[in-house]
N, C-alpha and C positions, 0 to 999 in steps of 0.2 A: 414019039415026041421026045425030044430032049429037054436033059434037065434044066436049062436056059426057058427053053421056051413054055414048059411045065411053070417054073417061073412067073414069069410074066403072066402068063393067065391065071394062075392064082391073087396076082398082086392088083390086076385088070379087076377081079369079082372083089376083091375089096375097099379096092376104093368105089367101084360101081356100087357094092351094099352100103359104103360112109356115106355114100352121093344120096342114094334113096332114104337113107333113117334122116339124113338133112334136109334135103325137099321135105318128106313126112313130117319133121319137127316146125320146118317153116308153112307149110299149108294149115298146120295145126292153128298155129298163130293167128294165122290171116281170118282162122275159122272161128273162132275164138271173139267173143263180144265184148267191147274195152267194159271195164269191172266200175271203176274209180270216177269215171264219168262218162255213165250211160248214155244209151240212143234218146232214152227217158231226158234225159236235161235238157233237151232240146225242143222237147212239145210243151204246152202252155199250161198241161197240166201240171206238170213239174214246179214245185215251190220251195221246196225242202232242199237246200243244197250244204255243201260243206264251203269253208269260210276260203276263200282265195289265197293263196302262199302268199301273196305280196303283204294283205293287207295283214294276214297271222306273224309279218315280221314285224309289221308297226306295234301292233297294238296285241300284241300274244294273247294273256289268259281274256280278255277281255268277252272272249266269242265260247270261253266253255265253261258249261254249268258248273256249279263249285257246291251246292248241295243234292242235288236231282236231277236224275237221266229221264226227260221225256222222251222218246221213240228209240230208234237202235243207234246212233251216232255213239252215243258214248252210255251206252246199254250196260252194264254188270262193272264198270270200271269201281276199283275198290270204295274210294274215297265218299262215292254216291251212296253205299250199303246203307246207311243209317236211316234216310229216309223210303230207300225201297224196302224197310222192313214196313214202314207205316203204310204206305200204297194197299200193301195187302189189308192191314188192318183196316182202314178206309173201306175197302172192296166188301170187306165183313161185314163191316156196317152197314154197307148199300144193301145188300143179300138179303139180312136179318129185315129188311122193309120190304124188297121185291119179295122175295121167295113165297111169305106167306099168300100174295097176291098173286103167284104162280108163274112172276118170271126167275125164273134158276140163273143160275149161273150155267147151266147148259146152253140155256138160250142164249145169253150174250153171244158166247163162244158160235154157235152155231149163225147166227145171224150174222154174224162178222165175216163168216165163210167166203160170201158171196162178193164180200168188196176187198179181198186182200189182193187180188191183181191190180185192182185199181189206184189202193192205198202204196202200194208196190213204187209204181208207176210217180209217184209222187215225190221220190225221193233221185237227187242226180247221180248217185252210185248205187252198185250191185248190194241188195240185201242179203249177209249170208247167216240168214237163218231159214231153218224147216217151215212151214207150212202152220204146223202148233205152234212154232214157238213165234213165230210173228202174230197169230192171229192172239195169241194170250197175251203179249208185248201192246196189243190195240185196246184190248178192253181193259187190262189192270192198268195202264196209262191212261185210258181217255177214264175210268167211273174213280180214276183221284182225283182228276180236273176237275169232274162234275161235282165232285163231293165237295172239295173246296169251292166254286162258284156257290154253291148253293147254301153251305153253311155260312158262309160271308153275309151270301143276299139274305140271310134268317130264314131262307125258307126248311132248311133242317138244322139243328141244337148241335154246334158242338160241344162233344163232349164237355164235361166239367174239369175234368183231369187230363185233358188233351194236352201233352208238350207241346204237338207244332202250335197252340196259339201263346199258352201260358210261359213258353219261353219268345220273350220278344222279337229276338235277332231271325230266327227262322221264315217266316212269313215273309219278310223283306228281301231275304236272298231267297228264295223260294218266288218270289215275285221278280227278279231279276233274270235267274235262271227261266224263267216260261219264256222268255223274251229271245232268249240269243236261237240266233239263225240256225245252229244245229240242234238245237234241244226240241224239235218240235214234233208232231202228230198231225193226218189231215184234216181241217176243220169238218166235214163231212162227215169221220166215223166218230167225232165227239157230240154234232147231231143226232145223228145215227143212235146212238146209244143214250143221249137223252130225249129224244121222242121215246123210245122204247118205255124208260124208266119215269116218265110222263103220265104215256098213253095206261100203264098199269098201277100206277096212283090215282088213273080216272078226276083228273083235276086241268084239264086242258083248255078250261075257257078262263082258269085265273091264271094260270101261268105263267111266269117271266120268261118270255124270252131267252136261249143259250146265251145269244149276242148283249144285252141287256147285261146276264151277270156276267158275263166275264171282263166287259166293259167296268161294271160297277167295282170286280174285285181289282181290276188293274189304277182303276183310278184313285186311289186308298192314296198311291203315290202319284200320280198325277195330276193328282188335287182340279178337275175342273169340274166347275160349276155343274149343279144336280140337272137344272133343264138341257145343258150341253151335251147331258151323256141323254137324256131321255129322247131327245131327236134321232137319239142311231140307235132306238130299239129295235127295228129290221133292218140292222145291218145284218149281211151273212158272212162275211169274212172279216179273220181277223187282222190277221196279222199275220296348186297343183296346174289350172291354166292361167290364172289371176296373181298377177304379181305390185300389187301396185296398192297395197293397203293404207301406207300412210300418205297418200294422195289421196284419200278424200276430206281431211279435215283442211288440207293444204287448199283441196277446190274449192272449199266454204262450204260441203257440204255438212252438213248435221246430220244428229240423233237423238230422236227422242223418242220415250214411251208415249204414243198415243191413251188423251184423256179418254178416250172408250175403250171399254174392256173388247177385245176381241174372243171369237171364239177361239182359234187357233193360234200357236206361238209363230206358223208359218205364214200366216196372215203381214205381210209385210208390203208398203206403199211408201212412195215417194212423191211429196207434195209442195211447189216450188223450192228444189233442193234440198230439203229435211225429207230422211227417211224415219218414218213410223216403224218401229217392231216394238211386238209386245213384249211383258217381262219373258225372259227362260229363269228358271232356276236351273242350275249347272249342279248338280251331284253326283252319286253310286249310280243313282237311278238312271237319269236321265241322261249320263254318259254311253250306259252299257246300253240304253232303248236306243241314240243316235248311232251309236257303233256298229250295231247289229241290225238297224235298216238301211244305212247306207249300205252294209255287205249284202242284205237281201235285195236291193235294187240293183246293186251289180251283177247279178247274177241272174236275174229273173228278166225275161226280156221282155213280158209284155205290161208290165205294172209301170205305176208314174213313178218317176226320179224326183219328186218332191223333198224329201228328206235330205237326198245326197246333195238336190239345189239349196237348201235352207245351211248344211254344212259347209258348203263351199260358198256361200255368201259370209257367215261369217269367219272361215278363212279369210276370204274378202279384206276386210273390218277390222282383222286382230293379226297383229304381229308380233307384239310383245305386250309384257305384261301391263304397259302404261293405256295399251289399248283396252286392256280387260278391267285396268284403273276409270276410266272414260266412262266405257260402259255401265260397269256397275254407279258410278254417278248421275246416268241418265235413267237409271232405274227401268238398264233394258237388260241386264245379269245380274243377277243372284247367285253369289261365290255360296257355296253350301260344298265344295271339292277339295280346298285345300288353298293356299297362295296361290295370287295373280299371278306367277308365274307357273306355276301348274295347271291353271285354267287355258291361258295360253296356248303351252306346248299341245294341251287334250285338245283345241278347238283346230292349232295349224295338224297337230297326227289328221284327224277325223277328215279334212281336206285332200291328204298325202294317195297320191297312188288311184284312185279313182279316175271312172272314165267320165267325162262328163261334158258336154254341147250347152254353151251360153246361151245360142239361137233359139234352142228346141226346151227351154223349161220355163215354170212357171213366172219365174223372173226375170223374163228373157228383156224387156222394157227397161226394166228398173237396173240390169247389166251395163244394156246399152246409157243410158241416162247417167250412170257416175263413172263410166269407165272413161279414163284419162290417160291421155299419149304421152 
């Protein structure tokens, strides 16, 4: 063979070896299960999701915890330390009551064992944690949750020297953060581990209800009426196309706060022309609760779009701040955010970018009824 042809078949095996470690890199790929948003997002058990790019341009911090990391999303990030020192302390507490009654802290851990694929499964991307370090992430997360439900509802003393209560500000942003779409845990393994922590208190025929406290502790800021929340003591779970807003004062229609209190602020009718809603107050609160269930109804495909229908009505309604002026005169918003124009701009963002079907919501009637050509 000459040196030509020696050549060539040396140059023949190397691009044939670039060809094959390329096929190999690309089969790898294909083999490879997308990370960022899993097979998991897709089934109905999936609840837990991360906050959509579009809506994280509108309304940025609005979706991330800013004291406490509940589950892995935003797990060990620095600025969180402060209160993940106290989770443990929390945890100490629980202990110092189970242990003597013979549930360990082994047990949590081991009983958790059995539901971490499931818990897994729960969430729309890839968890990259170990097997310990998830199932530890489930019990020191869910027995803080507990521990605050339960000191709220009285049925355990907090401490006397406890900062998270004796400092004001804490509890409130702590009450905030349980709320945003990423910060969360499966309702399941915070049962889970209070049956556990129940069933070895031997107190199960007085017992509140999980759903009951955690109801009772979110409602501190939600302010509704004591018999409103005691009707969802067996609950088990917890938790842009409208252009044409200053046409409905132009059609003659109205707004007023209906003389009966309703249960719900979603609770909305329209009765020869005058539509009924009830007061909202607009703050911290009530901003980051709207913000962060419309992002969870957008992403969750089998749950109601309630929320994202009550936002995009009043999108509807409000276009600038003379509209949020109206409003608050009918004593159907409560400015507790900042100027009518900041209330505004929060109500049209909260509309922005969302997918949302007039036909198919709970105010699909009441759409049709003011909408004007």
């Amino acid at each position: 063979m000459d040196t030509t042809s020696l050549q060539e078949v040396q140059n023949h095996a190397t691009i044939s070896k670039m060809n094959n470690d390329r096929l190999a890199s690309l089969y790898q790929k294909i083999a490879e299960p997308p990370r960022l948003l899993s097979k998991a997002a897709a089934k109905a058990s999936c609840c837990i999701f991360r906050v959509p790019q579009s809506l994280l341009e509108i309304n940025g911090k609005s979706y991330q915890p800013h004291i406490v990391s509940i589950g892995p999303f935003h797990r060990g990030e620095p600025h969180l330390r402060m209160i993940e020192e106290h989770k443990w302390r929390y945890l100490g507490s629980l202990l110092s009551r189970t242990e003597p009654k013979g549930l360990t802290l082994q047990h949590y851990l081991k009983s958790m064992e059995s539901m971490e694929a499931r818990a897994r499964e729960c969430y729309s991307e890839t968890i990259h944690l170990s097997s310990d370090e998830f199932v530890e992430m489930m019990v020191l997360d869910g027995c803080f949750l507990i521990e605050l439900f339960r000191k709220n509802g009285r049925v355990v003393r907090f401490e006397r020297d406890d900062p998270l209560v004796n400092m004001f500000w804490v509890i409130p942003f702590m009450i905030r953060d349980f709320l945003r779409l990423e910060n969360q845990i499966p309702y399941f393994i915070l049962q889970h581990l209070y049956d556990l922590i129940t069933t070895s208190e031997d107190r199960q025929e007085s017992v509140k209800s999980l759903s009951f406290l955690a109801l009772d502790f979110f409602n501190s800021h939600m302010m509704r009426p004591p018999e409103a929340i005691a009707k969802l003591h067996n609950l088990t779970v917890m938790i842009i196309l409208l252009d044409q807003k200053k046409e409905l004062r132009r059609a003659g229609i109205k707004l007023n706060n209906p003389p009966k209190a309703f249960e719900s602020f979603l609770v909305i009718k329209c009765k020869r022309g005058v539509i009924e809603m009830p007061q909202i107050t607009i703050d911290d609160f009530m901003s980051s609760f709207l913000l962060n269930c419309v992002a969870y109804e957008q992403c969750h495909k089998s749950c109601s779009k309630h929320i994202t229908t009550y936002a995009t009505f009043l999108d509807y309604i409000v276009n600038t701040y003379k509209d949020v002026e109206y409003l608050a005169d009918r004593n159907i918003i409560e400015n507790c955010f900042g100027n009518d124009e900041e209330v505004a701009n929060f109500i049209n963002n909260l509309g922005k970018d969302v997918v949302f079907d007039p036909e198919k919501c709970y105010l699909s009637k009441l759409f049709n009824d003011v909408h004007v050509e």
